[in-house]
N, C-alpha and C positions, 0 to 999 in steps of 0.2 A: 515484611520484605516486599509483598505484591505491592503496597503503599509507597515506594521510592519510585515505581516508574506510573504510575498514577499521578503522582504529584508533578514529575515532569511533564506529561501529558497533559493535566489540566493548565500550568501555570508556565507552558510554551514559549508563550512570547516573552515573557520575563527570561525564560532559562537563555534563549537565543540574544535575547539584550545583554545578558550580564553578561556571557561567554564573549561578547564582542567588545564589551568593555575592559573585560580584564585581558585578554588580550591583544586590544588592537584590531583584530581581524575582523574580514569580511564578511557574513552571511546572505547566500543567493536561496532564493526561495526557489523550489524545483516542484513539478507536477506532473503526477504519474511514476510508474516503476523502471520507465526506459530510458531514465538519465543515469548517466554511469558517474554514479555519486565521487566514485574512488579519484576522479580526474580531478575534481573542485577539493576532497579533501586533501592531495597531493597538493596543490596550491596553497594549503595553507589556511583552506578557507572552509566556511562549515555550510553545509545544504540544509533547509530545512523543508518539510515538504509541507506542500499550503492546503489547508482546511477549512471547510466550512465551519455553520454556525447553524443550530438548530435553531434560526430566529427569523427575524421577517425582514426581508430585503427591500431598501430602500433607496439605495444611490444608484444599485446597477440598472434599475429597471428604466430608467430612460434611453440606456445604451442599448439594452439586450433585447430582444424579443421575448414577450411571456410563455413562449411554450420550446423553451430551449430546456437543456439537460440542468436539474436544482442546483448539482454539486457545483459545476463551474460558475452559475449565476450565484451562488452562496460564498463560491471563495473570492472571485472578483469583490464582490460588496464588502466584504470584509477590509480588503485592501483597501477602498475607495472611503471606508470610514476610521482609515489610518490604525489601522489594529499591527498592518505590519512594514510599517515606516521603518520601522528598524533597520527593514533588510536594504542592503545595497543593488541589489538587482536581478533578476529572474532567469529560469532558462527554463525555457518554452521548447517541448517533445513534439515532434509531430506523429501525433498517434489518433484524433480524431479534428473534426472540423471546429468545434467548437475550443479544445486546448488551441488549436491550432491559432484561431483568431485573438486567442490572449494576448503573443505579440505584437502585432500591434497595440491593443488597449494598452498594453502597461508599456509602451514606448511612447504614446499619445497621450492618454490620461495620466499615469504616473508617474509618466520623464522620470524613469527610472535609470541611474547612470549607467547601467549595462543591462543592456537584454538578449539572449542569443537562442535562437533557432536550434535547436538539433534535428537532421532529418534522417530518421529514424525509417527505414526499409520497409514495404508491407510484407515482400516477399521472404521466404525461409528458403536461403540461397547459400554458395558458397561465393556468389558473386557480391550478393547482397549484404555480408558480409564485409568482403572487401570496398564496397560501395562506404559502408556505417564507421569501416576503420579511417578512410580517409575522410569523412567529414568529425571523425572524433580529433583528427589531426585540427583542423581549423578550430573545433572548438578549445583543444589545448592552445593553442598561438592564441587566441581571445581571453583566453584565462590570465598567459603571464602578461599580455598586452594591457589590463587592464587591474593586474594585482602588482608589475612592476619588477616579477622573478621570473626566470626558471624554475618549469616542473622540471624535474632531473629524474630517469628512467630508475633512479634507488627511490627516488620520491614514491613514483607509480610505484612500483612492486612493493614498497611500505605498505600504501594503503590499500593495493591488492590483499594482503596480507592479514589487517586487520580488517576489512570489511568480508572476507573470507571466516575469517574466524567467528567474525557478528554469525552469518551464518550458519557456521558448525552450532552454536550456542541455539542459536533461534530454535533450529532443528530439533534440538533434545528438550526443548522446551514443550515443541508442540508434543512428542512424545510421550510427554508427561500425561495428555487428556485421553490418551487412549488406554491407559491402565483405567483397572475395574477395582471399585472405582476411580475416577480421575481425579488425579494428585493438585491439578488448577483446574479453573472450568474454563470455556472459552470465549470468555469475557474477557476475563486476565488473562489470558493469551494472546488477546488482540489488542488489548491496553500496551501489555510490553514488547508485540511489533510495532505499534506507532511510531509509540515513545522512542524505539531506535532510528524512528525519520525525521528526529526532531531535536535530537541531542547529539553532543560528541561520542563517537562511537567506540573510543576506548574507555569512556567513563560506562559507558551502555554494556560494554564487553565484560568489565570490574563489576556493574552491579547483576548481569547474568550468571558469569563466576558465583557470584554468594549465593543468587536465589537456585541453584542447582546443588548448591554445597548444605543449605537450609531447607526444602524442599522435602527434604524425605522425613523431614522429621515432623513435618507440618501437624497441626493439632486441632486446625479449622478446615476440615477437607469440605469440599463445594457440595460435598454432595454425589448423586449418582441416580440421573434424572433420565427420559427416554434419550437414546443416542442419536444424534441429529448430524448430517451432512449439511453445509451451507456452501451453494453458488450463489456469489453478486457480482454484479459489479462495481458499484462503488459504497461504502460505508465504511463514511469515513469517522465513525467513532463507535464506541459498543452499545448505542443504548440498544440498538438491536439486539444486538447477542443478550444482554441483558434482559430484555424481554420475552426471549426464547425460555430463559434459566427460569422466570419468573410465572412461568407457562406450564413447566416440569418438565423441559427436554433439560439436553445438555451438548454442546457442539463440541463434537470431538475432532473433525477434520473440517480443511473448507476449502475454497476455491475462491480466492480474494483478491484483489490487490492492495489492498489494507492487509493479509494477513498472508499467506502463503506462497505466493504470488511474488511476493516483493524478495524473500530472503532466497526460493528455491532455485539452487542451482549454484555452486560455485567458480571462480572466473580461474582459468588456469593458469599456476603462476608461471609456466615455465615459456621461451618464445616472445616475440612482440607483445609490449601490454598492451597497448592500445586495440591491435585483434584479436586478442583473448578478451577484453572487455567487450568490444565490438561482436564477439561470437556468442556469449554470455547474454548479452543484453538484448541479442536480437534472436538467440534461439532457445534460449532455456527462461524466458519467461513467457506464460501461458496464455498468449493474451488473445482473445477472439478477433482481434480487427486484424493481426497477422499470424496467424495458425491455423490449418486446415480444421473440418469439424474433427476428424479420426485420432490427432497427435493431442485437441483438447479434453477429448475424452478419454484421450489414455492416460492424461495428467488429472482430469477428476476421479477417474479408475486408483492412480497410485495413491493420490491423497486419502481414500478412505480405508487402504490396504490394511488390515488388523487393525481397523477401530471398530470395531462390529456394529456399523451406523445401521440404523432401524426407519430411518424415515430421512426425504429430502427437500430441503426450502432454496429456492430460487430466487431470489430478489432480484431484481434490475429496475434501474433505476430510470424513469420517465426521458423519453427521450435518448435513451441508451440504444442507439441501432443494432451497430456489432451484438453486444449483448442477446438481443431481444429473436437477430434472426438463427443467433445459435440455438435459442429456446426453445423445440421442439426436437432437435435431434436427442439434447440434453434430458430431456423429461423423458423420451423413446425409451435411452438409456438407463438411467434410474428406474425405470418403470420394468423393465425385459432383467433388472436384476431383484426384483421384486422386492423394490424400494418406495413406497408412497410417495407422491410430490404434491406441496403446497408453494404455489406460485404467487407473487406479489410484484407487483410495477407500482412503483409510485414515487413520491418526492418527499418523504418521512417527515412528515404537518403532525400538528399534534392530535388533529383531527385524525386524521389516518391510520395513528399507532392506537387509538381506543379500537379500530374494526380490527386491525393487524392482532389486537389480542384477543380478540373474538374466536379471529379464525385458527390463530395459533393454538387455544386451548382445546378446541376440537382436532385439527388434527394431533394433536400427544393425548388426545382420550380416544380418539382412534386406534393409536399404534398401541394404546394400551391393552385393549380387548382383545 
């Protein structure tokens, strides 16, 4: 069962091609957690969220600067070596300087037939709020402007509905790693949050439905390794977590936008959708470039609530500012709950992942003793 959203996950861009072939439809490639997915599926159309590549980059680096953040010089390059032609057009969050600059490149470099801005609040406002509902407004008129329909308000609450439900699902999934021991590990946990930024979300919802219905009976359990908290900021595949499993911890809870991050929180159906999306997207996700440090750490506080985590790993990712200057208040905390922390900054080279398990097996033979 964990092997059906694996296979989506690896073999992406085929699944985004064929979906667009057998239906016609559009797919816009989206980055980061603060695009309100539910408006493009309400269109008719399908989001896919853009990923790197654990390889060596070669088109981007005439464009970019070498000491900019991996993940966006990785998924850029991607694009530039046509990996994702397929899609019809992108929409660019503004949530850092570097997403930010994508718009232009993929309106310049990839004369992409539609690119659109969302400008995304720093503040946690009720103003701010109304600020993000009405440019959600602009970005629905760019939507039917350029798919050639109306989005219809039964539209929106549709796929409020099912991307709400992706959620309820997501939930009881991670649920699952906190059982002793844990019924998936958190590899395959973060495989089948991906996978649901990358496929149709009612086929995603039908195969969550089975793997909850199958689950309990499972006869290959992961295991039950030392209990590991994870903050990053971006990782954007499991070899990480994978590497952790392969060390003797096991990541029960985390703090992601690959994984936790992206599903927590559901949009309320009742009232305007487009400000319940707008309230949703700008205050129930946990993001450090707009969140005080007190409201993030209340949210790394709930994500470990009954997983009985033993030790804490930090990632962040080179050139991660937001990220990097939460780093200490974050450690203060793990540390005053007498939690260990093993801290990493880097840009996941294959060089990098031999010392990353160097250090990783010493601290889980730490927590062991």
């Amino acid at each position: 069962m964990i092997d059906e959203f694996r296979e989506r996950l690896l073999n992406r861009h085929q699944v985004a091609a064929a979906w667009k072939e057998q239906t016609g439809g559009k797919v816009l490639g989206t980055f980061c957690c603060c695009v309100p997915e539910e408006i493009i599926h309400a269109a008719g159309m399908l989001p896919v969220r853009i990923l790197g590549e654990h390889e060596e980059t070669t088109e981007v680096d005439i464009h970019f600067p070498t000491n900019l953040c991996p993940y966006c010089k990785s998924c850029f390059d991607q694009a530039l070596k046509g990996k994702y032609d397929y899609l019809d057009g992108f929409v660019i969050p503004n949530v850092c300087n570097v997403i930010k600059s994508m718009y232009g490149f993929c309106k310049l470099l990839l004369k992409a037939p539609y690119v659109h801005f969302v400008e995304v609040p720093q503040r946690l406002s009720s103003n701010g709020v109304n600020f993000f509902a009405e440019d959600l407004v602009e970005f629905k008129n760019s939507l039917e402007d350029f798919s050639g329909k109306q989005i219809s308000n039964e539209a929106l609450r549709n796929s409020i509905g099912v991307y709400n439900e992706n959620r309820a699902l997501l939930e009881e999934v991670y649920q699952l790693r906190r059982k002793s021991p844990p019924l998936i590990s958190g590899s395959e946990a973060q495989e089948i949050v991906i996978s649901s930024m990358l496929m149709p979300k009612e086929e995603h919802n039908r195969l969550l439905t089975q793997l909850l219905d199958w689950v309990e009976s499972r006869d290959n359990l992961p295991g039950d390794g030392v209990r590991i908290f994870i903050s990053a900021s971006v990782l954007d595949d499991t070899d990480f977590l994978q590497l952790v499993e392969e060390c003797g911890g096991m990541v029960v809870a985390d703090d992601m936008p690959m994984g936790s991050r992206y599903f927590y929180g559901s949009v309320d159906s009742t009232g305007d959708a487009l400000h319940a999306l707008a309230d949703r997207y700008l205050n129930k996700i946990a993001c450090p470039r707009k969140m005080l440090p007190d409201e993030r750490l209340a949210f790394a506080d709930n994500m470990m609530k009954d997983a009985a985590v033993r030790g804490t790993i930090i990632h962040n990712m080179r050139a991660c500012d937001p990220h990097l200057y939460e780093y200490p208040l974050l450690r203060q905390k793990m540390e005053s709950k007498g939690l260990p922390v093993l801290f990493f900054r880097g840009e996941e080279t294959e060089t990098e992942r031999e010392q990353q398990r160097a250090d990783i097996e010493a601290f889980i033979e730490m927590l062991e003793d």
